[in-house]
DRENFIVEX-833116 format. One record per residue (C-alpha): z negated, y negated, x negated. Coordinates in steps of 0.05 Angstrom, whole numbers, padded with zeros to 5 digits, always signed. Each point is the difference from the previous one (the first is absolute). Layout:
ZYX ...
***
This chain:
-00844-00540-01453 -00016+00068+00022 +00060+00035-00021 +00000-00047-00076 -00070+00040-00006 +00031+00066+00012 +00048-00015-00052 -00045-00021-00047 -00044+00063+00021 +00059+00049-00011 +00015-00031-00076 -00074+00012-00011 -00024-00076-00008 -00043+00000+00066 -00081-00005-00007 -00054+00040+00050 -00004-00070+00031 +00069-00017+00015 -00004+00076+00039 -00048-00010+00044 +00025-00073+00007 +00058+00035+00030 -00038+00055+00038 -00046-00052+00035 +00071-00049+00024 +00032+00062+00026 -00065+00020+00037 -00005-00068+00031 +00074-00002+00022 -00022+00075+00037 -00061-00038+00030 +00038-00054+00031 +00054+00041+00023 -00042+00041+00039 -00041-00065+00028 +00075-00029+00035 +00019+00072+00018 -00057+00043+00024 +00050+00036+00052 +00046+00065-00016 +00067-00017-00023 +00050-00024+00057 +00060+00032+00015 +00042-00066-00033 -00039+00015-00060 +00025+00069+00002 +00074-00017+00017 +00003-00048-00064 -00036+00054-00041 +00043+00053+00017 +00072-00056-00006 -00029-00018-00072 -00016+00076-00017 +00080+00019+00023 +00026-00063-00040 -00034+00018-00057 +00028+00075+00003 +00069-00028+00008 -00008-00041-00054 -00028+00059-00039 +00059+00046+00022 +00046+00029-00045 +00074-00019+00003 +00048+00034-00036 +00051-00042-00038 +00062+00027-00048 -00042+00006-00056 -00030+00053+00031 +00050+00051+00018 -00010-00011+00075 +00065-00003+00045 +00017-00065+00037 +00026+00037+00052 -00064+00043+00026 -00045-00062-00008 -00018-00020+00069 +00014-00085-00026 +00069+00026-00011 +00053-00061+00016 +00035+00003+00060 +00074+00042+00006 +00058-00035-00016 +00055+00003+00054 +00046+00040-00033 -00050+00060+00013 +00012+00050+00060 -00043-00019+00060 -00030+00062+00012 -00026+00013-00071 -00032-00065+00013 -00035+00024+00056 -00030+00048-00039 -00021-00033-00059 -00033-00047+00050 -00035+00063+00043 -00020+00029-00082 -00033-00075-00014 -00041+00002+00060 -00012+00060-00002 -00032-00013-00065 -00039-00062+00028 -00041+00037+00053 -00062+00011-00055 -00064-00050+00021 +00008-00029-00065 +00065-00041+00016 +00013-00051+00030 +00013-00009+00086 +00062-00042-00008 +00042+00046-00030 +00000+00052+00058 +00003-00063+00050 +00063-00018-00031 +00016+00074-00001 -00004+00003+00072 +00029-00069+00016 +00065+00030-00034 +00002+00055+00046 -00013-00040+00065 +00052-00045-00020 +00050+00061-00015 -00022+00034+00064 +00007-00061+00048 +00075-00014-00016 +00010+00078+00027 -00042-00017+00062 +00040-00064+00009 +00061+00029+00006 -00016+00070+00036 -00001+00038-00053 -00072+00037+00010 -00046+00023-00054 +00022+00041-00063 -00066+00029-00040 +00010-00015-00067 -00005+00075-00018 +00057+00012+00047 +00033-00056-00026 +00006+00015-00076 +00027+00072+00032 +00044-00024+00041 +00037-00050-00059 -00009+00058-00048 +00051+00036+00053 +00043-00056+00021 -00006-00030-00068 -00004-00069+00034 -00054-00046+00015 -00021-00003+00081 -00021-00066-00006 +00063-00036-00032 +00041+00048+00043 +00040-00033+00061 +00023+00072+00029 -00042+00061-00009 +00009+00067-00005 -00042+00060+00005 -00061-00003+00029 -00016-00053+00048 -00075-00030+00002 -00038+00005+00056 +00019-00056+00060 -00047-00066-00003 -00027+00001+00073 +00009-00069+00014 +00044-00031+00056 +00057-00022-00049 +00003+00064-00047 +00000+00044+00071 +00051-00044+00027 +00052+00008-00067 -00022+00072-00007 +00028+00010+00077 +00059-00045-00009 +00019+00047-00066 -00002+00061+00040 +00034-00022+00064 +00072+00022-00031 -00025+00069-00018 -00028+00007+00067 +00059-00011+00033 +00036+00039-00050 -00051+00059+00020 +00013-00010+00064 +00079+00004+00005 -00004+00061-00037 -00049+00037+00043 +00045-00026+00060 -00044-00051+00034 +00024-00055+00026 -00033-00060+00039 +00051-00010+00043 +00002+00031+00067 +00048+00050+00020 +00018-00024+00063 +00040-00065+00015 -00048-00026+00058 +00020-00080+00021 -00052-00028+00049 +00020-00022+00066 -00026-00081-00012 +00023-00044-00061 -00049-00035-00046 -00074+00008+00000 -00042+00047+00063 -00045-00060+00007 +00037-00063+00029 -00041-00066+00033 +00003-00001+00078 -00002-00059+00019 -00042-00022+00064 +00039+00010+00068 -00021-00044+00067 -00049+00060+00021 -00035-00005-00065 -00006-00069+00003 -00027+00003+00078 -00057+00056-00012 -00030-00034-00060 -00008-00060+00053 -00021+00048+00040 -00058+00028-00044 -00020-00066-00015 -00018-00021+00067 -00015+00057+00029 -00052-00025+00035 +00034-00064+00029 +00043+00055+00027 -00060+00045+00024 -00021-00054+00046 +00058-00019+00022 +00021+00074+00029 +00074-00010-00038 -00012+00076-00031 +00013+00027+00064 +00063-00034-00001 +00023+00032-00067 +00058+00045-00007 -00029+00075-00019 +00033-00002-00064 -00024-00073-00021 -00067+00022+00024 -00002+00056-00033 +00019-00036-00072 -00056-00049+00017 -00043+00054+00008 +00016+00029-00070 -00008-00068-00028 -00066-00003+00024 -00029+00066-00028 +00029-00021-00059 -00032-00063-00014 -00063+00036+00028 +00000-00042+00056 +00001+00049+00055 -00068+00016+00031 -00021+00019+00067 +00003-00065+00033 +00073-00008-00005 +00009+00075+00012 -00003+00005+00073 +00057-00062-00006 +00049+00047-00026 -00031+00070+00045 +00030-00026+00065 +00009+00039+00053 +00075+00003-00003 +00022-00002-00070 +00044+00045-00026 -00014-00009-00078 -00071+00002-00029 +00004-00012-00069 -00064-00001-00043 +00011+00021-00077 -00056+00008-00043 -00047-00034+00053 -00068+00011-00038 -00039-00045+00037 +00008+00036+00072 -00051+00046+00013 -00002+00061+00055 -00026-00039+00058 +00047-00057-00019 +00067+00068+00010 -00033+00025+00050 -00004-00061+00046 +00078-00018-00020 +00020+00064+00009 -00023+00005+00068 +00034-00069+00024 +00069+00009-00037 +00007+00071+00019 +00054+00018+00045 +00080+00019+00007 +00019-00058-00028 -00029+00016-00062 +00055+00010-00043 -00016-00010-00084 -00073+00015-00031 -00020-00018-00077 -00063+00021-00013 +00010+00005-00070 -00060+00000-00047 -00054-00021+00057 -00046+00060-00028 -00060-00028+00014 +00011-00008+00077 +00045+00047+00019 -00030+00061+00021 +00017+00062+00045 -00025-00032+00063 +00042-00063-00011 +00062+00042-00013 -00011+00040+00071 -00015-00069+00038 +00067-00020-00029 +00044+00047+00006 -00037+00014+00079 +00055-00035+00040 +00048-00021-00044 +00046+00060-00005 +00053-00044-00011 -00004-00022-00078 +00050+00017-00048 -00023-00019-00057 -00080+00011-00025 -00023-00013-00071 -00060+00030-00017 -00010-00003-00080 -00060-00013-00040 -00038+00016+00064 -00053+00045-00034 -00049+00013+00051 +00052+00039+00047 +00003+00073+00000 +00039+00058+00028 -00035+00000+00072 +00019-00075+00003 +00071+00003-00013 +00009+00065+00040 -00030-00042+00060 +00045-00063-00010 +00073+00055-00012 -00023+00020+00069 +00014-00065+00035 +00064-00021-00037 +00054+00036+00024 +00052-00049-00024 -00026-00010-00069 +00061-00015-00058 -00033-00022-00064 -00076+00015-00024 -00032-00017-00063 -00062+00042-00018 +00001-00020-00077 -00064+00001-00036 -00041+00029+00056 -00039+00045-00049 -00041+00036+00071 +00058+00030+00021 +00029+00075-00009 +00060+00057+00007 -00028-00012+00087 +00025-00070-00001 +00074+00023-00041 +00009+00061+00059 -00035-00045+00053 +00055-00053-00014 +00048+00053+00007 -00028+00025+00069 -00001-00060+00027 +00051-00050-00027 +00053+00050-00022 +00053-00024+00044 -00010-00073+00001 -00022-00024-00079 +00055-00007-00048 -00042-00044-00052 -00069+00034-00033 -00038-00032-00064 -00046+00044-00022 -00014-00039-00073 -00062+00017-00038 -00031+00063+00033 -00019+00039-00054 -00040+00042+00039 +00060+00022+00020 +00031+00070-00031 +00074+00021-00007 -00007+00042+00063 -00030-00046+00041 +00065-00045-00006 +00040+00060+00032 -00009-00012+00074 +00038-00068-00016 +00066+00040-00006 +00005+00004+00085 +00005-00067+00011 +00076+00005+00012 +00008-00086+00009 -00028-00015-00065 +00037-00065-00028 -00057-00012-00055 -00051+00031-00023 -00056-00024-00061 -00046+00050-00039 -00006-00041-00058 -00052+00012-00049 -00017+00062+00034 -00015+00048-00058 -00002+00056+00024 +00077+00001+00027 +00043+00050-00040 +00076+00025+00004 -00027+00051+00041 -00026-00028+00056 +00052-00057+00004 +00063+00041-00016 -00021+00032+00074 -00016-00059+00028 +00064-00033-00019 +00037+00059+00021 -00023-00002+00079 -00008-00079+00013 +00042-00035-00056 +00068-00005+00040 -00016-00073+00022 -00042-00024-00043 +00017-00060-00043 -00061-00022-00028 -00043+00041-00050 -00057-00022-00040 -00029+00047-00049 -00025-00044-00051 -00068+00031-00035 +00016+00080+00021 -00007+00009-00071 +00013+00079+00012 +00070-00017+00024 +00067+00023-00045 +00071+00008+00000 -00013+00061+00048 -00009-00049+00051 +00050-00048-00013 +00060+00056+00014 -00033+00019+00064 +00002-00081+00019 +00074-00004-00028 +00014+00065+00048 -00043-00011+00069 -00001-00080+00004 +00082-00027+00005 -00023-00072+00030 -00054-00011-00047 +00002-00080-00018 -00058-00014-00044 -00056+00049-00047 -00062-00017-00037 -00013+00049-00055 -00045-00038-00050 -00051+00038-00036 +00030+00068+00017 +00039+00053-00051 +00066-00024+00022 +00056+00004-00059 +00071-00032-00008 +00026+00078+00013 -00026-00008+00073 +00014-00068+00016 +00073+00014-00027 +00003+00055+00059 -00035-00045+00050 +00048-00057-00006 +00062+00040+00003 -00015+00023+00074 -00040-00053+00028 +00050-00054-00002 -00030-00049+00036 -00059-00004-00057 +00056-00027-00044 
***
């Protein structure tokens, strides 16, 4: 009705009335709009203001047709390429048309489809290991090769940049191993060693023992020991089955000092107790001062830190001048005064182990000397790193040495070996210098030259080459 009156207004046919008819309905409509909706305007209300407002502009926009003189080609609804075109020149007519989108006034889907292209163009390079090509780089690099990267199966020129994913890095490595080796033949490398070494053994270093009768009888042993305790059938025991009990025990970290005194007696000749945490000084001392005595002929002590002290040594070693073989390592708490004491009583001493004894100094090395020089003929000295090059020297006047360890002794050089080797290295047969990491080929010609019976050599970790272990081999023979 409202807009009939405006029409009839505009052609001049309206009365005063029919105005202010209309004035007084549109002031009404205001009235009861504002009555439902005394609030601001929500922010839906805005969103379909400002959707209508862009519809309306779009529908307002000027599109240039034929008529007009306007070229198909530039307009950004051009239709799509046909497939005869070249693929790059369609990439860039696509990059130009989005390019053109990016003003506010167009419309969002066109640059989401722009970029939907691309990830779908981009992911088949990723798929396959390709990497990522820019597409500034790209149009250069088909401008040069005058092919397109994407349709192309083999490249040339430039390679993209490597995808770091697991199956791109593993291709990219599997592409390069020829020219690797290729590189490597002509530089002269070659993986193979230079010396025809056969090991001694056939098949693998590590082969399943199975069980003998004595293995079998000390695990029934260990598991009733204490049946056997009260019984009195230790006492009865071989030395050497006792002693395997024994280890079996502190193994299973079952020994204690109730059962110690058991294997202390007063006439053994093996005390064996390795790595026998639970045994304190009182518990040494008091075994100590039963199984002392001539008879006394093996000691391990190994790794009983906690309890073996100075004082326990010297009540040991006290009245057994007869033991041969003492193993002291891993026992922290003893110190140069200590061993000096202990050399003292054992004139007949052949084999000591003072490996990891971190208290110790150059006095222990000369004391051993001094005191043991005629009789020892096997010395571990492993892990004393408070050891120098120098203090190693005294070793060279033990004349009897069969073996000797200084493993992982880091402050061992060619020097200070080289002279040792060249006074006390005519019987020796064992040699373990694994971890002198100051150790080189120097060395190895003075070994080749001083040490003719030399049977086995540990030389991990050092600075050894195939040049000296050629020269080694060729006059030790019984290392072969």
């Amino acid at each position: 009705e409202r807009e009939g009156m405006r029409s009839v207004d505009k052609l001049g046919g309206a009365s005063e009335n029919d105005r202010k008819r209309e004035d007084g309905m549109d002031a009404g409509r205001v009235l009861r709009s504002r009555a439902k909706a005394p609030t601001a305007m929500t922010s839906g209300m805005r969103k379909r203001a400002r959707v209508a407002g862009s519809s309306s502009r779009r529908r307002h926009q000027e599109v240039p047709s034929d008529s007009d003189g306007a070229d198909p080609a530039n307009s950004t609804t051009a239709a799509p390429v046909s497939e005869g075109r070249d693929p790059s020149t369609e990439r860039r007519q696509r990059r130009s048309n989005v390019e053109s989108n990016q003003g506010p006034n167009n419309p969002p889907s066109a640059r989401r489809q722009r970029f939907r292209e691309l990830a779908e163009e981009r992911a088949s390079n990723f798929a396959v290991g390709r990497g990522f090509v820019d597409d500034a780089d790209r149009e250069r690099i088909e401008d040069e090769n005058g092919t397109a990267i994407a349709a192309a199966t083999g490249r040339t020129g430039e390679q993209p940049e490597v995808w770091p994913g697991p199956y791109s890095t593993a291709i990219h490595l599997l592409n390069k191993r020829s020219a690797a080796m290729a590189a490597r033949e002509a530089r002269g490398i070659s993986r193979k060693s230079e010396i025809a070494w056969t090991p001694k053994g056939s098949g693998s270093t590590f082969k399943f023992r199975e069980p003998t009768l004595m293995d079998h009888c000390v695990k029934r042993c260990v598991d009733n020991v204490q049946e056997l305790l009260e019984e009195g059938l230790l006492s009865e025991m071989f030395p050497d089955a006792k002693a395997e009990v024994s280890k079996e025990l502190c193994r299973q970290r079952k020994f204690n000092g109730e059962i110690l005194p058991h294997f202390a007696e007063k006439y053994t000749s093996v005390l064996t107790l390795p790595d026998c945490s639970y045994l304190t000084e009182e518990d040494l001392l008091s075994a100590f001062g039963q199984c002392q005595g001539p008879g006394l002929d093996q000691v391990n002590l190994g790794f009983c830190g906690r309890g073996m002290s100075n004082q326990a040594l010297a009540t040991l070693s006290t009245n057994s001048s007869n033991i041969r073989e003492l193993t002291l390592e891993g026992c922290y708490r003893l110190s140069d005064d200590g061993i000096e004491a202990m050399l003292r009583n054992l004139g007949k001493l052949e084999t000591l182990d003072l490996s990891s004894c971190p208290r110790i100094s150059a006095k222990t090395v000369g004391n051993i000397v001094r005191y043991a020089g005629n009789t020892i003929s096997v010395l571990r000295l492993r892990t004393a790193a408070q050891l120098s090059g120098e203090d190693f020297l005294p070793i060279a006047e033990l004349k009897h040495m069969e073996s000797l360890c200084i493993s992982e002794n880091p402050g061992v050089d060619d020097e200070s070996l080289i002279h040792i080797i060249s006074k006390a290295g005519l019987k020796l047969q064992s040699l373990n210098l694994a971890g002198c990491t100051q150790l080189s080929d120097k060395m190895l010609s003075a070994v080749a030259e001083g040490c003719p019976h030399l049977e086995e050599i540990y030389l991990d970790e050092t600075q050894v080459t195939d040049v000296g272990l050629r020269e080694l081999t060729s006059k030790c023979s019984s290392l072969a």
